[in-house]
N, C-alpha and C positions, 0 to 999 in steps of 0.2 A: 853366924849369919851367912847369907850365903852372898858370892860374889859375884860378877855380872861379868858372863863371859863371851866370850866370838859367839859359841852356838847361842846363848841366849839372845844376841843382836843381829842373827841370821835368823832365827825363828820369829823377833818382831817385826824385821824387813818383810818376810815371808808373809803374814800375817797381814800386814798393813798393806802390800800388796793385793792381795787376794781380797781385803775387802773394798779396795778403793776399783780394783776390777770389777767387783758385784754392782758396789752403789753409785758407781761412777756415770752410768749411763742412766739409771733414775734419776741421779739429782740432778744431770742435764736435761732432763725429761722434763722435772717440774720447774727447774729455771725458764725453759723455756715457756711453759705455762702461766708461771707468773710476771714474766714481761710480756707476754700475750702477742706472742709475732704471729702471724698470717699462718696457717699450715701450708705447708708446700701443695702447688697445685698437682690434681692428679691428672693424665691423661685419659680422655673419654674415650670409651670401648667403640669402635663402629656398631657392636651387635647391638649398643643402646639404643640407637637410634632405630633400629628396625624394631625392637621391643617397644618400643613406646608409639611405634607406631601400629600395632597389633593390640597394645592394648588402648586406642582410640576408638580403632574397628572395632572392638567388643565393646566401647562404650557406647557405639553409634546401635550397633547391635540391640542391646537390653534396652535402651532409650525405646528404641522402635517395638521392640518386645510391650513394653513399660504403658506403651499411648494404645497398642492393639488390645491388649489385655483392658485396659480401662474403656472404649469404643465399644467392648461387646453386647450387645443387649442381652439382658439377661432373658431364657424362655416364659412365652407368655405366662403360663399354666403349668406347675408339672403335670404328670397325666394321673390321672386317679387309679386307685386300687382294684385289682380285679378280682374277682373269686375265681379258682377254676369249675368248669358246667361241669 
C-alpha cells in the first residue's frame, strides 16, 4: 500500500490551492447574486449625455419626416399612355 508522503501533502496543498483560486471569485460572484445586493453604481460617460441628445434630434427629425410624408396629396390623375406618332 502506498504511504502518504511530504510530496503527496505539497501536491494536495498545491492542488487545493489552485482550485480555490479558480473558483474562488465565481462563488463570490454567485453569493453575491444570491443575496441580491444593489451592483455598484457605474459612473456616467459625459459623451451620453450629448448622444442621447442627438438621438432626440433624429427623433424630432423622422417625426417631422413621418407627418410630411402622410400630408402629401397624392397626384390627381396619373397621366395616360402615349403612343409615339
Amino acid at each position: 500500500m502506498h504511504e502518504f508522503t511530504v510530496v503527496d501533502l505539497a501536491g494536495l496543498i498545491a492542488a487545493s490551492l489552485a482550485l480555490f483560486g479558480i473558483f474562488g471569485p465565481v462563488a463570490r460572484a454567485i453569493a453575491k447574486r444570491i443575496e441580491g445586493r444593489a451592483p455598484t453604481a457605474i459612473t456616467e460617460d459625459p459623451a451620453f449625455d450629448q448622444l442621447r441628445g442627438e438621438m432626440d434630434e433624429l427623433h424630432e427629425r423622422i417625426d417631422f419626416l413621418e407627418r410630411a410624408i402622410a400630408a402629401r396629396q397624392p397626384p390627381p390623375e396619373l397621366p395616360k399612355e402615349r403612343t409615339p406618332v
